[in-house]
Wavefront OBJ file of the C-alpha trace (Angstrom):
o trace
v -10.181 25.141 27.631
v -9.866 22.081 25.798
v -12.481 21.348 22.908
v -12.107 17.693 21.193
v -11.031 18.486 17.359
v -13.858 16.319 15.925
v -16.439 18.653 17.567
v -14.249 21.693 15.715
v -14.408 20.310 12.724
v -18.794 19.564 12.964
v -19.159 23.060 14.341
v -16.954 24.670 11.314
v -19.233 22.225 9.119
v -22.425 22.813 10.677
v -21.487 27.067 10.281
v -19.989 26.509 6.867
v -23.240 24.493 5.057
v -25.847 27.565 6.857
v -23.457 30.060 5.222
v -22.707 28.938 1.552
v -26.008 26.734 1.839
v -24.678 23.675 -0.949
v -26.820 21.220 -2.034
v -27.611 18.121 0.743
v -26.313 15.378 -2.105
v -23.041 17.832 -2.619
v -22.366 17.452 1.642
v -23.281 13.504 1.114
v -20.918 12.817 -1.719
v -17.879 14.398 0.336
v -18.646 12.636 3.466
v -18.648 9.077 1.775
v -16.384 10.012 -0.648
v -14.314 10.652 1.741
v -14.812 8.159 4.087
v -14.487 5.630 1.269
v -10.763 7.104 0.309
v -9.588 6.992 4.083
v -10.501 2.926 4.109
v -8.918 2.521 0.422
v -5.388 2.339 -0.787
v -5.057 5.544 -1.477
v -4.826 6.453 2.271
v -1.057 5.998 3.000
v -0.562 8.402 -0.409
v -3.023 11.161 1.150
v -1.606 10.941 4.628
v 1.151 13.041 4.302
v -0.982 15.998 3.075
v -3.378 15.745 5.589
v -0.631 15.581 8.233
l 1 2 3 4 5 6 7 8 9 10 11 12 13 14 15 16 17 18 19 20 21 22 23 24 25 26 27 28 29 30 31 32 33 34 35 36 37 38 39 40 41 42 43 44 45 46 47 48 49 50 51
């Protein structure tokens, strides 16, 4: 069985926000935060640790 990692990583999300319950503008800054780093010039620095 093959399951698509972006639906891994929104069910370990979705499980990991019920659990330690942080606040909704904590979840919003790290998805545009991070969103905003992977479209900057800092992306070719942070793509070797990601990898």
């Amino acid at each position: 069985m093959s399951v698509p990692l972006w639906f891994f990583i929104a069910c370990l999300a979705v499980v990991g926000v019920k659990l330690v319950r942080p606040p909704l503008w904590l979840v919003v800054v790290l998805l545009i935060g991070g969103y905003l780093v992977a479209g900057s010039l800092l992306a070719p620095t942070i793509d070797p640790f990601v990898k």
